[in-house]
C-alpha positions in Angstrom: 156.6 116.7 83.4 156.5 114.4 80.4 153.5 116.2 78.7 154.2 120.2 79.6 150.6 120.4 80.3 149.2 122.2 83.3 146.7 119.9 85.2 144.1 120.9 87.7 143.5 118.5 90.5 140.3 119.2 92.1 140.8 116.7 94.9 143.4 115.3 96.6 144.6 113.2 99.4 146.9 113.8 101.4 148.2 111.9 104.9 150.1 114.2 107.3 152.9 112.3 108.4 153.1 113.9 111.9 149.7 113.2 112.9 148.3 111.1 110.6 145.0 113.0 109.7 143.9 112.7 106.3 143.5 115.8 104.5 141.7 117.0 101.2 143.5 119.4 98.6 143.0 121.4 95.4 145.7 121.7 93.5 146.7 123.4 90.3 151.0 122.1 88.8 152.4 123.9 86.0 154.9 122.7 84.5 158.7 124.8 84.2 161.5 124.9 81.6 164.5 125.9 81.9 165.5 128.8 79.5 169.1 127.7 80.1 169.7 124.0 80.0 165.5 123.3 79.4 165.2 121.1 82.3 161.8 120.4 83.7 160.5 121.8 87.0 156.7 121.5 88.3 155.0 124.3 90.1 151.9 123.2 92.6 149.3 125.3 94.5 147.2 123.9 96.8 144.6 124.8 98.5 143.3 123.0 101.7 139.8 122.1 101.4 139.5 119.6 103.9 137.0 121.8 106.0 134.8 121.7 102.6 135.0 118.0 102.0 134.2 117.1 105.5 130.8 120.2 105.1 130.2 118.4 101.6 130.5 114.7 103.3 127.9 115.7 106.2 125.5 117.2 103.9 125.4 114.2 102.1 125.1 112.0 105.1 122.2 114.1 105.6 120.3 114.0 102.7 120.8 110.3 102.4 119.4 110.3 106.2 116.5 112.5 104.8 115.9 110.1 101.6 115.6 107.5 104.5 113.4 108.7 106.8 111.3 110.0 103.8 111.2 106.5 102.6 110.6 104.9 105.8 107.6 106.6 106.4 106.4 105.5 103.0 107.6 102.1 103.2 106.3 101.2 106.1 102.6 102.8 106.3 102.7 100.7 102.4 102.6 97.0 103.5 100.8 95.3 106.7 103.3 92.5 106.5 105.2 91.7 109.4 107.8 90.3 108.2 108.3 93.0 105.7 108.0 95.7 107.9 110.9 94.1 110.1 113.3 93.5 107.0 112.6 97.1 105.6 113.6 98.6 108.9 116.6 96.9 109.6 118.0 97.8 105.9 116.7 101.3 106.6 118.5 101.7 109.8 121.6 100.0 108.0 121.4 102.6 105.5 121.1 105.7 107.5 123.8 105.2 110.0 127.5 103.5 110.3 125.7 100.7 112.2 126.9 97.2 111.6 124.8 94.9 113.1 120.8 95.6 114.1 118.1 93.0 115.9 114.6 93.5 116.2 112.8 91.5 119.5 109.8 91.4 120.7 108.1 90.0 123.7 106.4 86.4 123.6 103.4 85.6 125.4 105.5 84.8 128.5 107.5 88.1 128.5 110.4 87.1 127.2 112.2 88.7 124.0 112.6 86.5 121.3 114.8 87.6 118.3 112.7 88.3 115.1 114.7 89.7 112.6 118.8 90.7 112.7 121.2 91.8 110.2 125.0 91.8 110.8 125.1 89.2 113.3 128.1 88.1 111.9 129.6 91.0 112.7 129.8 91.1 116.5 132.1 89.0 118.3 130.7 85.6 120.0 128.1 86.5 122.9 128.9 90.2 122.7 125.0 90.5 122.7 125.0 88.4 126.1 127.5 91.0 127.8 126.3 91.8 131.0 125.9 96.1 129.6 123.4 94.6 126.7 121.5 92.1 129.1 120.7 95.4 131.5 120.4 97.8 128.1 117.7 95.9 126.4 115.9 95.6 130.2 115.7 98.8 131.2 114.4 99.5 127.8 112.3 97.4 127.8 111.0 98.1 131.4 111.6 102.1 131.3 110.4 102.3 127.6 113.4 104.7 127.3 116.5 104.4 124.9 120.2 102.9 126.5 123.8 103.8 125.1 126.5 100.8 126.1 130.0 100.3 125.4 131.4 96.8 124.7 135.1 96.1 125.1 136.5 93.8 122.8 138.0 90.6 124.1 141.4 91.2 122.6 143.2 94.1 123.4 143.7 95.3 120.0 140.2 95.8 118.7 137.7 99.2 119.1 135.4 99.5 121.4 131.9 98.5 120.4 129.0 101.1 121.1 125.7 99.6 121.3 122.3 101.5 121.6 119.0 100.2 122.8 115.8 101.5 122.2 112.0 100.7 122.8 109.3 99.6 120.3 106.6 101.4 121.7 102.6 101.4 120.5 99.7 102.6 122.5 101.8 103.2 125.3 103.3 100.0 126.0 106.2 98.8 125.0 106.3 95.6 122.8 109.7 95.0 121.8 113.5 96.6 121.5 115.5 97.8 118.7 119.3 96.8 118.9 122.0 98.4 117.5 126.0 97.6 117.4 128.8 99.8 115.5 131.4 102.4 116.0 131.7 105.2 118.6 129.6 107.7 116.2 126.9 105.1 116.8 127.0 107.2 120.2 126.0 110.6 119.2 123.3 112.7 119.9 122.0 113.1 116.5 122.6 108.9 115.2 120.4 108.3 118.6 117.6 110.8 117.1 117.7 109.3 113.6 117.4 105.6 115.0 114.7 106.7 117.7 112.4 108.2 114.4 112.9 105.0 112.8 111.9 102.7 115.9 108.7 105.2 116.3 108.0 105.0 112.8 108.5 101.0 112.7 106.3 100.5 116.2 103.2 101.9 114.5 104.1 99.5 111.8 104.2 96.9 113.4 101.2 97.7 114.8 99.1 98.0 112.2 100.5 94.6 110.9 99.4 93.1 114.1 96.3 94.4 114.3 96.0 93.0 110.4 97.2 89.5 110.9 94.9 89.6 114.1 92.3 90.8 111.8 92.9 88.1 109.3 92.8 85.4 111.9 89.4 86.2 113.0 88.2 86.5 109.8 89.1 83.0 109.2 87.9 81.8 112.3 84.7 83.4 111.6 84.5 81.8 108.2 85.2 78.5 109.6 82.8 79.1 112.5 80.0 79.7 109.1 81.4 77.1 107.7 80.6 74.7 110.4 77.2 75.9 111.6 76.1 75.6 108.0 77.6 71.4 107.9 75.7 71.2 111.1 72.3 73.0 109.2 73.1 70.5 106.6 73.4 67.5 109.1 70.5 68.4 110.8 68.1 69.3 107.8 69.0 65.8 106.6 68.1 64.3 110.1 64.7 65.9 109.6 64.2 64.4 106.2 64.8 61.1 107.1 62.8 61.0 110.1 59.8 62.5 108.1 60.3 59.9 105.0 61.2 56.8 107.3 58.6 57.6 110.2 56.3 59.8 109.8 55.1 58.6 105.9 55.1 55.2 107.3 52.8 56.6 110.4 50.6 58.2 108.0 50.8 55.4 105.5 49.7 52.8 108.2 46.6 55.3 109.6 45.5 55.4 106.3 46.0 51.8 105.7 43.8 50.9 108.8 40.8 53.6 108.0 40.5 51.7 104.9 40.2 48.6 106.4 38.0 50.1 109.3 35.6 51.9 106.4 35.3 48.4 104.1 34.3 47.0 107.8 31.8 49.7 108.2 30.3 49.5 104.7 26.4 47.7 104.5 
């Protein structure tokens, strides 16, 4: 209107007031003039390409899973560091879905899960990981070795629902820990679940490894301690030796030959 210059809007929003649905359009406005009194009109046409944005969005959301996975794979086969395995995964799983929190826990010598690394704890409401459908989730993982969908209601009456997903860490055919993961109802479908199950198999074998490592390491320094030891005792005892021969058997063999000199100027005409 204030420039007379057509102007080609390649996407816009737009809310639909009946129903509320967001929409995406294209529009091309030319502007009008009067021939008569030379007042100013706008002419718009728009074309509804909300089918393409949401194709566009999902093909994106699918790439970025592919980078992920891609990355996984070669992040986690890189390092045999515990630790580092655990925080890689959780940011990997945060990056490929909507989730909003994530816990990695594995069983302790007594069979209990301990919490090793989390991310968006924060986010969940207090005790929403003690609910009674995330107690018997990360159990029956844990037990069955297969994954669990949940649903968490929220304590006040005007918040979402919660989904939660559980799902095994699983090496050698025995499961060591569980994967936990909180966030919207999408959190729920079929193909999140498969992209979060890939990264759990992919992170179990990493984890692995790493154990295996740090249980490698450990014995190589209680190995070299163990050499370490028998050699202070070789020391200790070559020592022992040395001053048993210098303080008693020199004197023995000084005092022998002490007395056969005294025996042979006896003897002597």
């Amino acid at each position: 209107m204030e420039t007379l210059q057509s102007r080609y809007v390649s996407e816009e929003p737009v809310t639909d007031s009946r129903t509320g649905e967001l929409r995406w359009f294209q529009t091309f406005k030319v502007p009008l003039v009067s021939s008569i009194d030379g007042s100013r009109q706008v002419l718009g046409v728009s074309t509804d390409i909300t089918d393409h944005k949401r194709a566009e969005e999902r093909i994106k959301q699918n790439l970025e899973v592919t980078v992920a996975l891609y990355e996984a794979g070669q992040i986690l086969g890189a390092t045999l560091d515990i630790e580092e395995v655990e925080t890689r995964l959780l940011r990997i799983v945060q990056r490929a879905t909507d989730l909003t929190t994530a816990v990695i826990s594995m069983q302790d010598t007594d069979g209990e899960l301990r919490i090793l690394r989390s991310v968006g704890l924060q986010n969940l409401w207090p005790r929403a990981r003690y609910a009674p459908e995330a107690e018997v989730a990360r159990r029956m993982a844990l037990e069955e070795g297969e994954y669990r969908l949940f649903r968490l209601q929220p304590p006040d009456l005007g918040g979402e629902d919660l989904a939660g997903l559980c799902l095994p860490i699983r090496a050698h055919n025995r499961t060591n820990g569980v994967l936990e993961v909180y966030g919207p109802g999408s959190l729920a479908a079929s193909e999140v679940v498969s992209i979060i199950a890939s990264l759990a198999t992919q992170a179990a074998s990493a984890l692995e490894n790493a154990r295996l490592y740090r249980q490698l390491v450990e014995r190589e320094r209680q190995l070299q301690e163990l050499v370490e030891t028998l050699l202070a005792a070789q020391e200790k005892e070559r020592r022992r030796v040395a001053y048993e021969v210098h303080d008693g058997l020199a004197q023995m063999v000084a005092s022998a030959h002490q007395h056969l000199q005294a025996f042979a100027h006896f003897r002597m005409p």
